[in-house]
N, C-alpha and C positions, 0 to 999 in steps of 0.2 A: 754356584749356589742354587739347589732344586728350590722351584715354586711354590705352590703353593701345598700343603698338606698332605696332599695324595700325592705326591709324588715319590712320600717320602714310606709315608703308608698305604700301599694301593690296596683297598678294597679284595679286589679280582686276586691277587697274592695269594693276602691272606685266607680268602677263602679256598684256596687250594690247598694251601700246605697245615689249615689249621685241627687238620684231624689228626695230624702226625704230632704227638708229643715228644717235646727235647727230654734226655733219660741221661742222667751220669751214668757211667757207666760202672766206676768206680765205687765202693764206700766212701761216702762223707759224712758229714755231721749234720742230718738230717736229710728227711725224706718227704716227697709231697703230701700233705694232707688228703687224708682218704684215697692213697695210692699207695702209702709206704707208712711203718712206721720208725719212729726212732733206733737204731741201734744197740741205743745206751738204753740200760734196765739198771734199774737197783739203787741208781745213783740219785742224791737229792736236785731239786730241780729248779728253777728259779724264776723267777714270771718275767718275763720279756717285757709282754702287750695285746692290748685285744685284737681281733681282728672280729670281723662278721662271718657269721658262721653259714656252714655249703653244705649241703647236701652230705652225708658221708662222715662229718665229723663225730667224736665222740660225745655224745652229748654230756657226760660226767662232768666238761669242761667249761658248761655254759655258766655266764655271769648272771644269775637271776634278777644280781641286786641294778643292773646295768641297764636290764629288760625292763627291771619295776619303772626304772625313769625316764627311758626312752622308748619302750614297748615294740624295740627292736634286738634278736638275738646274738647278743658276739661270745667268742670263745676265748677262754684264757690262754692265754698263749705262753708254752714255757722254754728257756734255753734250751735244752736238751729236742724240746719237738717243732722249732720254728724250720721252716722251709730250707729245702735244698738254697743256697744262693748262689745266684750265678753275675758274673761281673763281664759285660761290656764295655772292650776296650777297641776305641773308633780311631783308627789314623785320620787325620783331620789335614795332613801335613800339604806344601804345596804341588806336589808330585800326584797327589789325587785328582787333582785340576784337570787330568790330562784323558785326551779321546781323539778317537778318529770316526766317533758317529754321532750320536745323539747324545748318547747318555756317558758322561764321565765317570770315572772310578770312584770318587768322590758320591757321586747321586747313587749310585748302585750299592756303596758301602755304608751309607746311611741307610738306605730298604733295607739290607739284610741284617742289618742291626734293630730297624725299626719292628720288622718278621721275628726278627728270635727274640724282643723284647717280649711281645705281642703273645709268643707262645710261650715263653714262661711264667708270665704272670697267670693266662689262661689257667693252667695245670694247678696253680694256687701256689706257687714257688718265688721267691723273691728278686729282683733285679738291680742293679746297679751299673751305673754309666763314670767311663772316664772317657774325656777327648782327649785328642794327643798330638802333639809335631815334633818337635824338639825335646818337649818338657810335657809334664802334661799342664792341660789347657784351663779344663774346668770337670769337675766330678759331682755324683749324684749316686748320694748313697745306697744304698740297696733298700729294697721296700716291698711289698708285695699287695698292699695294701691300694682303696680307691684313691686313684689320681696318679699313682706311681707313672702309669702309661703316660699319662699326657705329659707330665713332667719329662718322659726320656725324650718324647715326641718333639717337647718344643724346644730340648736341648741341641738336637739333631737338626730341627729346620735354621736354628738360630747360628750353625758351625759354618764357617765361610773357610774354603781350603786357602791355607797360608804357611807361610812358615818352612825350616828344615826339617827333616826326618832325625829320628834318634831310638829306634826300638827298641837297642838290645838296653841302653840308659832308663828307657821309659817301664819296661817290665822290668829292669830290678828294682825300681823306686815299690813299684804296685807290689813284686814280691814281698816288700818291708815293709809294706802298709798293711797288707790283706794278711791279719793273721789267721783267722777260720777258714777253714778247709773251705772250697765248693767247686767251680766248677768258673774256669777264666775263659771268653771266648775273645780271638783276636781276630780283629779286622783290618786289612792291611795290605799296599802292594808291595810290603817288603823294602822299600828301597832303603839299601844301607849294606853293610858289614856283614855276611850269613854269619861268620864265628861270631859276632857281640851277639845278633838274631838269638841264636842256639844258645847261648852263655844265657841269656835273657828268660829262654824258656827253661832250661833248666832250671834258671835260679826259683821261678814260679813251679813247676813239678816236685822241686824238693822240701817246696812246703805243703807240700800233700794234693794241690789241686789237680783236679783232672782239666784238661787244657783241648782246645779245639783252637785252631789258626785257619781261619778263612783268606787266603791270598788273590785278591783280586789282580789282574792285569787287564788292560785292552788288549783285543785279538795283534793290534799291530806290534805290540810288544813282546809278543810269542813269536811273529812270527819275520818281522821286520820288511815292508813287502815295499819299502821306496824303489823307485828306481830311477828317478830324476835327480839333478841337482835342487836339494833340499835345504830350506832354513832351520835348521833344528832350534824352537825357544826355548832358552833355558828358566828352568821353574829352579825352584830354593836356594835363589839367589847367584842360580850359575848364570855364565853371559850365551847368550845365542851363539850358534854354531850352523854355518852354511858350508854344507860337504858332501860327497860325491857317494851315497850310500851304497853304491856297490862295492866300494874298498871298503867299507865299513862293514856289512853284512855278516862275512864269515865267522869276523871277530867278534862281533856281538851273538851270534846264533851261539860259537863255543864257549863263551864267558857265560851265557844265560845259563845254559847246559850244566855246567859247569857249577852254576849258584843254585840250580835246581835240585841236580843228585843231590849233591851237601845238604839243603834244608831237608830232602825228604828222605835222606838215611837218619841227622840227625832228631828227626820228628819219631821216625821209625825206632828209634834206641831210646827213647822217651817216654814210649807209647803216648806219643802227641797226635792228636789226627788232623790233618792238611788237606785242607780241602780246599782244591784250586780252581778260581773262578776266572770265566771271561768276561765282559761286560755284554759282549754280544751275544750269549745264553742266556734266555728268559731266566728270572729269577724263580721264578716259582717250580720250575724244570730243576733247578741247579740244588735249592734249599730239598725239595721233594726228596730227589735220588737220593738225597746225604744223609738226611734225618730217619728215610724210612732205613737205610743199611745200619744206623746207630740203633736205632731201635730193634732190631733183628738181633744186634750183640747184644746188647743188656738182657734179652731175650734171654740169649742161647748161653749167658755169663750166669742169668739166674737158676736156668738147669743145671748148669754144671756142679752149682753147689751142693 
């Protein structure tokens, strides 16, 4: 369970990576305010809600009558032009409990969820939180609006890792919840089934989302570096295991291998993008590389049209 508030949103992060905006790369059903506009033309359009107005917006849309009684400006907000949304989904399970430094999988996958909350709502785009283990946990609907942030913040400091794993169950549930298109980011050290994994993200790609899978591990699970007689604790309810990790090694480095191609041919056949994380990589190094290469394609996606 990370401490206190900054641990979950450091400061020092965000100010590194918050120049780099998150970019669908894809069409979706909408686009950032005063970045993009809507797709849809012609079509009747239906009021959502207000938000406060920024710099950039069209002013055609301001609430005058909203201004006369609070002497403050918000904009009408309509189905067709409400923000990109994007959904954070946080493996919370008890397998993220786990480290061989300081910082656990778990504390690392709450910042990067806390970071990319942080930057969406920035850009003026909406967010949305689900926790997860087995089933999902607890969720928080998408928002874009003042407070959204502290809301995902205090959901995140509030998540204690527990529980079994169930990914490829948990994204098909969210595939049949989430009907509008937008943009699903997965937080996760994977642990489970790669074919349910896969079957899971497909079932989310095939309702149009474009999808981002952040795969955390600790460095020792890359690279399995025991060499003693080792107690191995079993987390999600498995029993501990005391064994000789050099007869264990070879089999585990081919089976990791092995689970690794799989996810990132089938991410690859997806266009899902996988982006895999150590816990012993500064975050802000990790998030940086990833976002500034995403944004280069949305870049070179928007020439090419």
């Amino acid at each position: 369970m990370p401490e206190p508030q900054q641990s979950v949103l450091d400061p020092g992060i965000i100010n590194r990576v918050a120049r780099i905006d998150l970019r669908a790369r894809m069409v979706v059903e909408g686009y950032a305010s005063g970045l993009h506009r809507s797709p849809y033309k012609g079509f009747s359009v239906e009021f959502a809600e207000h938000r406060e107005y920024v710099p950039g917006d069209d002013l055609r849309y301001l609430d005058w009558k909203v201004f006369g009684k609070s002497d403050r400006y918000y904009i009408k907000q309509y189905e067709e032009e409400t923000n990109l949304v994007c959904h954070l989904l946080v493996d919370v399970s008890g397998s993220m409990d786990f480290t061989t430094s300081e910082v656990t999988k778990h504390q690392y996958a709450l910042t990067v969820g806390a970071a990319l909350a942080y930057l969406v709502v920035k850009q003026h785009d909406a967010v949305g939180l689900v926790l997860f283990d087995d089933d999902v946990r607890s969720t928080l609907k998408p928002g874009g609006h003042r407070g959204q942030l502290r809301r995902v913040f205090t959901l995140l400091e509030e998540a204690a890792p527990s529980g079994d794993t169930a990914v490829g169950k948990v994204l098909a549930r969210v595939a049949d919840r989430v009907r509008r298109r937008g943009l699903v980011i997965l937080i996760s050290d994977l642990m489970g089934d790669v074919d349910e994994i896969l079957a899971g993200l497909r079932r989310i790609r095939s309702r149009g989302h474009d999808v981002i899978v952040f795969h955390v591990l600790d460095p020792a699970e890359r690279t399995f570096p025991f060499e003693r007689m080792t107690l191995f604790e079993g987390l999600e309810n498995h029993a501990d295991l005391l064994a000789d990790p050099k007869s264990l090694r070879t089999a585990y480095l081919a089976a990791l291998e092995q689970f690794m191609a799989k996810l990132r041919a089938g991410c690859l056949a997806e266009r899902i993008d996988l982006v895999e994380m150590e816990t012993s990589t500064p975050l802000d190094v990790a998030l940086s590389s990833y976002l500034a290469k995403r944004a280069a394609q949305a870049r070179a996606g928007r020439g090419a049209r």
